[in-house]
ZALO-547638 format. One record per residue (C-alpha): residue in one letter; x, y, z. Coordinates in steps of 0.02 Angstrom, whole numbers, plus 32768, in hexadecimal, padded with zeros to 4 digits. Example, Ala and Ser with C-alpha at 12.3 -4.5 7.8 and 13.67 -1.06 7.14 Angstrom:
REM residues 2
A82677F1F8186/S82AC7FCB8165/
***
This chain:
REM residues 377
XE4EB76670E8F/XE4CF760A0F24/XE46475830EDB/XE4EC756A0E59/XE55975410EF7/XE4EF74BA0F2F/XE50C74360EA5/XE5CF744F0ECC/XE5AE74230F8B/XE55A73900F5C/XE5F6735A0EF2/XE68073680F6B/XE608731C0FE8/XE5F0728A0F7B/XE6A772840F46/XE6CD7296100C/XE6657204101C/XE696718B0F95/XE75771AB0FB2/XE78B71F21058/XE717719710D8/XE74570E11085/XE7FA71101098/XE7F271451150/XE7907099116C/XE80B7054110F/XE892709C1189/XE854707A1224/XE8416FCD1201/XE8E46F9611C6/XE9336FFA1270/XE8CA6F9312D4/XE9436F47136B/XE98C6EB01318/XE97A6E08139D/XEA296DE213D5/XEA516D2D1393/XEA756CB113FF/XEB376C8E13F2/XEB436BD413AE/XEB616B4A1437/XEC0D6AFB1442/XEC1C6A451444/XECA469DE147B/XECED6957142E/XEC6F68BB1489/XEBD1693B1458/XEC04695913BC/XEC1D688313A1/XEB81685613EC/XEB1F68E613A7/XEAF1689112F6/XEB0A69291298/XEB9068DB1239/XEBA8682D11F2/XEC5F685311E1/XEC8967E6128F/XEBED674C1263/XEC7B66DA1247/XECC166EB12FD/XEC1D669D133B/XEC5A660E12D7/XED0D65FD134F/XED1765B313EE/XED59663F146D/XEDB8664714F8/XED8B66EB153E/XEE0A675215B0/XEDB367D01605/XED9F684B16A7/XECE0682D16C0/XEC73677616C2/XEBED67E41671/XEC49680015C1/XEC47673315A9/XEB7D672715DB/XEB6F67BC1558/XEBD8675F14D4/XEB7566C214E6/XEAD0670914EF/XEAFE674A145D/XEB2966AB13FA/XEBD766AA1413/XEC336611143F/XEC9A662014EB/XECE36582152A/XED5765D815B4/XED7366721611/XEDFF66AA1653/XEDD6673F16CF/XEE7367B716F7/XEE4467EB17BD/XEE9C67F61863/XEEC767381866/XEEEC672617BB/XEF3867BA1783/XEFBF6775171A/XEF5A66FD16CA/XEFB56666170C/XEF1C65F916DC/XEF3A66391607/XEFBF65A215E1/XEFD765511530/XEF6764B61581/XEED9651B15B4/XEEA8654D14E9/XEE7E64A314CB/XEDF164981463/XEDE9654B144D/XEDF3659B139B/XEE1F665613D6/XEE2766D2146B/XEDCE674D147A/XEE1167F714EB/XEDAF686B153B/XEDE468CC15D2/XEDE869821617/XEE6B69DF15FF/XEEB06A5E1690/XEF106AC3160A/XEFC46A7C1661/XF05C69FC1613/XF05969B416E5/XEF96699216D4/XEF4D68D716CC/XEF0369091620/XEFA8692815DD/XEFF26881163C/XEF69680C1606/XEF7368491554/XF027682D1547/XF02067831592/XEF8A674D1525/XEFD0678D1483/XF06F6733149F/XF01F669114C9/XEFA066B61413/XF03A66C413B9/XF090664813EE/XF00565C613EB/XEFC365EE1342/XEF286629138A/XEEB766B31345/XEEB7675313AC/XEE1267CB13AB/XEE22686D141C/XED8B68B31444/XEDC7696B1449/XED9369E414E5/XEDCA6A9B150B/XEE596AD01561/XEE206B3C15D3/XEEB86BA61604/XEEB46BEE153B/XEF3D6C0514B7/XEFD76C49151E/XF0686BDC1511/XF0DF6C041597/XF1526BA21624/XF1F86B321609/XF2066A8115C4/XF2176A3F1505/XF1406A3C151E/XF12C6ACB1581/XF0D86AED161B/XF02D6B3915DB/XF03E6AFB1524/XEFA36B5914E9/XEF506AC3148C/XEEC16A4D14AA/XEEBD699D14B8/XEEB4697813FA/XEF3769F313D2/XEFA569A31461/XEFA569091422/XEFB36931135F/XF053699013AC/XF09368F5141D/XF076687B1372/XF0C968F4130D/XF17B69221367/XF19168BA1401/XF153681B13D1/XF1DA67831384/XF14D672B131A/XF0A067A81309/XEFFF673F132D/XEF59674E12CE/XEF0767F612F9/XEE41682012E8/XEE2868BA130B/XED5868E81352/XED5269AF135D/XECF66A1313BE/XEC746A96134F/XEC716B4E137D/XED016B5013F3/XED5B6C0113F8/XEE066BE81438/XEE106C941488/XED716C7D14D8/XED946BC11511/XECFA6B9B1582/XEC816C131541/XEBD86BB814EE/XEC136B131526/XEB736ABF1575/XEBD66A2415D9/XEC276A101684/XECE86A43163D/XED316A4E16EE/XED9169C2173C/XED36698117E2/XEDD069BD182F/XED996A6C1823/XECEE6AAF1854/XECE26B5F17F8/XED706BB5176E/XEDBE6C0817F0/XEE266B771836/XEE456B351783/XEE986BDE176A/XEEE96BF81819/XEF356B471809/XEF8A6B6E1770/XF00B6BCE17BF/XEFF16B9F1887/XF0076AEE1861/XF0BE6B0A1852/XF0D66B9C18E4/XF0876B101951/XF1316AAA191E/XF1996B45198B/XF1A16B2A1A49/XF1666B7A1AAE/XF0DD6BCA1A42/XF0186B751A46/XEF966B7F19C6/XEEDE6B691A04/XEE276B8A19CE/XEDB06C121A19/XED146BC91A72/XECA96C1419E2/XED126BC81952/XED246C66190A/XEDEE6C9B1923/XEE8C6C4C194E/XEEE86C5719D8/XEFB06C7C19E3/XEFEB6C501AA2/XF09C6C601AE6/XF0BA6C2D1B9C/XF0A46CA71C33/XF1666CC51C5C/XF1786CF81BA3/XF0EA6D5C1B85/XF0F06DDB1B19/XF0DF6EBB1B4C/XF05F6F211B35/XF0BB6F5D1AA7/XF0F56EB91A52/XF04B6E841A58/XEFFC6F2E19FF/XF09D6F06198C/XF06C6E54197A/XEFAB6E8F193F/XEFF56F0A18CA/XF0606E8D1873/XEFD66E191875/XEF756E9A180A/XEFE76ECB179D/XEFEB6E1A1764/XEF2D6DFA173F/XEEE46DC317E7/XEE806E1E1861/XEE9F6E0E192A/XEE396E1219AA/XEE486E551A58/XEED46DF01AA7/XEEB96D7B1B25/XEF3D6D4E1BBD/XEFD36CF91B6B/XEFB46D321AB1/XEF266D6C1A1F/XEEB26D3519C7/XEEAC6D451908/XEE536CFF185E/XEE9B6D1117AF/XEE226D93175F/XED956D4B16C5/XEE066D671628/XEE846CDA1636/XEED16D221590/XEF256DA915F0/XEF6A6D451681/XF01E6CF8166C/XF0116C5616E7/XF0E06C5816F8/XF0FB6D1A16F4/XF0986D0017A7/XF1026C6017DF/XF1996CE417C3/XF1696D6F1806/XF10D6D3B18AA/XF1976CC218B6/XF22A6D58189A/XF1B36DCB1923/XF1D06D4619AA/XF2616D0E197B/XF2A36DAF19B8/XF25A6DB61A41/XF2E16DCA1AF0/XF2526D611B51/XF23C6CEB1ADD/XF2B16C5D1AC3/XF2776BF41A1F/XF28A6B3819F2/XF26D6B04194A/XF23C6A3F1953/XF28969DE18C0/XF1C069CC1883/XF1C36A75184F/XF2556A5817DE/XF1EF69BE179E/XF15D6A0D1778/XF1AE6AA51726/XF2016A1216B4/XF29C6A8916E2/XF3026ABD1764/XF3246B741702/XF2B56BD5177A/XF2EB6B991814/XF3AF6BB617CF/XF35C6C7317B2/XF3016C8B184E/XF3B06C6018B3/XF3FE6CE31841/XF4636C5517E6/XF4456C971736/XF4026D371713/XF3536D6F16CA/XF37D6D851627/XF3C56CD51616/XF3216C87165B/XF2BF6D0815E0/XF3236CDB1539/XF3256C0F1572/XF2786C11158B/XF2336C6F1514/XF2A16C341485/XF26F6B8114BC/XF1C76BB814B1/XF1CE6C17140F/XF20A6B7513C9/XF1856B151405/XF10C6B9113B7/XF13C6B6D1311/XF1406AB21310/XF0876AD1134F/XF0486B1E12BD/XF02B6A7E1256/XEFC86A4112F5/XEF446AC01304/XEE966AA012F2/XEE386B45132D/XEE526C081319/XEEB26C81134F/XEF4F6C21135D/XEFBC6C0B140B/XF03C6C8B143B/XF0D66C9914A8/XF0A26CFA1531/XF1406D781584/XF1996D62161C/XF1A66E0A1679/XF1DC6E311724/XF1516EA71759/
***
């Protein structure tokens, strides 16, 4: 009997062999760690021209540019590259309204060509300059090619005016919008992309110096697009922390705030996406937190500015530049308890909602823009 076993071992060895072992093998190495991919690079508009991955742009080497532009370096970068640029017209502290861009200064120029960093904001130079120089394209017959960048404060769309405060839209976008509904006669619009841009993630993978010289790190960029406008009410003062990395909200010494309005003030702060640091004499320091997508730039004008507003030692004055660069007096009327809340909710908002669908024929990247909520927090 037990040498009639043996041949039967020897089978389901063999058969253990040939099938199971191969199969385990097999197993382990297909739940091996896969590497983690690299996530593609995004390039802007100017990379993505001068990158000669596409011929789709050759013929614009052919044209003889005027270039409007932030930075001297994007017209060495166009030339070295074989394009043409007779003249550049660089938007910076002197020049910031492009006085030099007249109808005589295109001579001998076949097209202009935009690029320029966007802060996210209708009051920034971006959206100035762009407005200006697609006027002047349209009106002069000349071609106009927008070398698209991000805009770094994402999608939202939120704020008063027929273009709203934070319109949620790149440069590209902006100005297929401006040719579409606000200018009289449209001018010629090329449009160069930018490749692997993810709107909700607006400056992640992007391998290029996005930030305006005016701001050394995100943090300002972000602070500024609320604090630019508190700075317009006296007697409150906006500054910068010695290490760059928060700003500062001052109000004078005979107005200072409690002990408890300040651990108020922090709270609020919070509560509307920023974090604060410890305060310092006069005020506290805060910095919008990383995901931009769930801060509300004008839910914080109105609520910091409706906490101090009510304040019995603080007397606010609203200079007529805060009006301005709202592109509406509605929140000041608000803030002096003129009209009510849910006035300035239902104007805004239904302005905005309007806006949002005009927008939709505009839109070059994924996921659309969205009206973001007021709320009194």
């Amino acid at each position: 009997m037990k040498y009639k076993v043996i041949p039967i071992i020897k089978l389901v060895c063999i058969v253990y062999l040939a099938i199971f072992v191969p199969r385990f093998v097999w197993f382990k190495s297909t739940n091996k760690p896969i590497p983690k991919k690299e996530p593609p690079v995004t390039m802007i508009g100017i990379q993505n021209l001068t990158s000669n991955k596409t011929d789709n742009f050759n013929w614009i080497k052919k044209l003889r540019l005027a270039l409007v532009s932030d930075k001297i370096s994007n017209k060495n970068n166009l030339i070295k590259n074989g394009f043409k640029v007779q003249k550049l017209f660089l938007v910076n502290k002197k020049n910031k309204t492009l006085q030099d861009l007249t109808p005589e200064s295109l001579a001998n120029t076949d097209a202009i060509a935009f690029d320029m960093t966007s802060y996210g904001l209708r009051i920034d130079p971006c959206f100035e300059s762009l407005n200006k120089t697609i006027k002047l394209a349209a009106n002069n017959n000349k071609k106009l090619i927008i070398l698209d960048r991000p805009n770094p404060l994402g999608r939202c769309i939120e704020g008063p005016g027929d273009i709203p405060l934070k319109p949620g839209l790149t440069t590209a976008e902006l100005a297929l919008y401006l040719n579409k509904y606000i200018l009289h006669k449209p001018a010629n619009l090329t449009i160069v992309p930018m490749t692997n841009w993810q709107a909700n993630k607006p400056l992640a993978n992007i391998k290029s110096d996005f930030l305006p010289k005016k701001f050394k790190n995100l943090n300002a960029l972000y602070g500024y697009s609320f604090l630019k406008f508190l700075k317009q009410i006296r007697p409150i003062k906006v500054e910068q922390d010695g290490e760059n990395k928060y700003q500062v909200l001052i109000l004078p010494k005979a107005q200072q705030l409690s002990e408890w309005e300040t651990d108020y003030l922090k709270k609020l702060c919070f509560k509307l996406g920023m974090f604060c640091s410890s305060s310092i004499e006069g005020g506290i320091k805060i910095r919008v937190k990383k995901d931009i997508n769930n801060f509300s730039s004008f839910n914080s004008i109105i609520n910091l500015a409706r906490f101090l507003q009510n304040r019995k030692r603080l007397k606010l004055c609203y200079s007529p530049k805060f009006d301005k660069l709202l592109g509406s007096n509605i929140l000041t009327s608000f803030l002096q308890n003129k009209i009510s809340f849910e006035n300035l909710k239902h104007k805004i908002e239904t302005d905005d909602t309007e806006f949002e669908k005009r927008v939709q024929s505009c839109i070059l990247y994924r996921p659309l823009p969205y009206v973001k909520i007021i709320e009194r927090v």
